[in-house]
C-alpha positions in Angstrom: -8.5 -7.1 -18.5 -8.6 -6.3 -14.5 -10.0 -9.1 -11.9 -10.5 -9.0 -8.6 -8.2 -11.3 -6.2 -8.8 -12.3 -2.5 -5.7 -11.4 -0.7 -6.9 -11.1 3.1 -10.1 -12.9 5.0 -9.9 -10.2 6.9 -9.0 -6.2 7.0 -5.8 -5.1 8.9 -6.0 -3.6 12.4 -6.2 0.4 12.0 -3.2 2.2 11.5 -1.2 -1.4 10.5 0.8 -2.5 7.7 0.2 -6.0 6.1 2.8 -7.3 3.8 1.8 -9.4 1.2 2.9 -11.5 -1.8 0.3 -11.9 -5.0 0.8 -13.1 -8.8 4.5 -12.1 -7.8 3.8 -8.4 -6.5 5.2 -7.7 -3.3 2.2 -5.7 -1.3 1.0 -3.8 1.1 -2.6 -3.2 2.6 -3.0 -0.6 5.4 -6.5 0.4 7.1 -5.8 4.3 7.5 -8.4 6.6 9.0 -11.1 3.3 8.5 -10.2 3.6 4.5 -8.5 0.6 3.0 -5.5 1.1 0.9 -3.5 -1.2 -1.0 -0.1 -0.2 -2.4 3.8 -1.7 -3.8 5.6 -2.8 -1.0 8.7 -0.8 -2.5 10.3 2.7 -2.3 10.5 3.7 -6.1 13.5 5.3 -4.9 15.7 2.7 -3.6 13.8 -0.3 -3.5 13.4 -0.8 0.4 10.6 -2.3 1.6 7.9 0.6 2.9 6.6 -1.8 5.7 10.3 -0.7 7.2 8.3 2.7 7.3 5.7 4.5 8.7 2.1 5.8 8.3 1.7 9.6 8.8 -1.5 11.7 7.8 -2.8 9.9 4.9 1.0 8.7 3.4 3.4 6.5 3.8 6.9 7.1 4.7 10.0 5.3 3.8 12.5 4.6 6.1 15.5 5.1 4.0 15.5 8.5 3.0 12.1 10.0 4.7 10.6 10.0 1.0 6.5 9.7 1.6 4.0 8.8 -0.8 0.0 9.3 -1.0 -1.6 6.3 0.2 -4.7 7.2 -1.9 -2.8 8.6 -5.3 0.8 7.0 -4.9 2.2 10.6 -5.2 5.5 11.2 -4.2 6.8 13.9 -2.0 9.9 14.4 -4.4 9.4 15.5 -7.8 12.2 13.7 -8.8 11.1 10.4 -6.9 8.6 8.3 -8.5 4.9 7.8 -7.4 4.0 4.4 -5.7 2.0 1.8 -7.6 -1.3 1.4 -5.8 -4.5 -0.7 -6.4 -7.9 -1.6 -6.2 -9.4 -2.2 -2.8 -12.3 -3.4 -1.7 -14.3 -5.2 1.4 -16.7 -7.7 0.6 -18.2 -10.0 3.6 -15.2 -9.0 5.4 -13.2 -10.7 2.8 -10.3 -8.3 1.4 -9.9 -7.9 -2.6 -7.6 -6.1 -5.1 -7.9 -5.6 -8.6 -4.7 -6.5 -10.7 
């Protein structure tokens, strides 16, 4: 069964990376083109954090070996790299919420 957790009282500035720590998940949230997007704060590749990275388009890139990953999907730019863990987002009273 799925709930919703507050994570953030508010949403991130545009084109930032938050890091944070829930339930033992390290996190990320990222406002992206005015979209929210919540994601694994960890290269499935290497385990770096993806903070380290970048945003670029609508993915994420990793800083260790250029590696990017869909912020929407997870999906990987390697077809031999794992996709990214993402989750639930949503704005409510500008309170920020995931679903775990």
């Amino acid at each position: 069964m799925s709930s919703w957790i507050k994570i953030l009282d508010q949403a991130p500035k545009e084109g930032t990376m938050v890091e944070i720590s829930i339930e033992g998940r390290d996190l990320f949230v990222t406002m992206n083109n005015s979209v929210l997007y919540c994601a694994e704060n960890r290269c499935p590749h290497e385990d770096i954090k993806l903070t380290l990275g970048c945003l670029k388009g609508n993915r994420v890139k990793c800083s260790l070996h250029g590696y990017s990953f869909d912020l929407e999907t997870g999906d990987s730019s390697e077809d031999d790299v794992d996709d990214m863990q993402t989750y639930a987002i949503k704005q409510e009273n500008n309170k920020i919420y995931i679903e775990v």
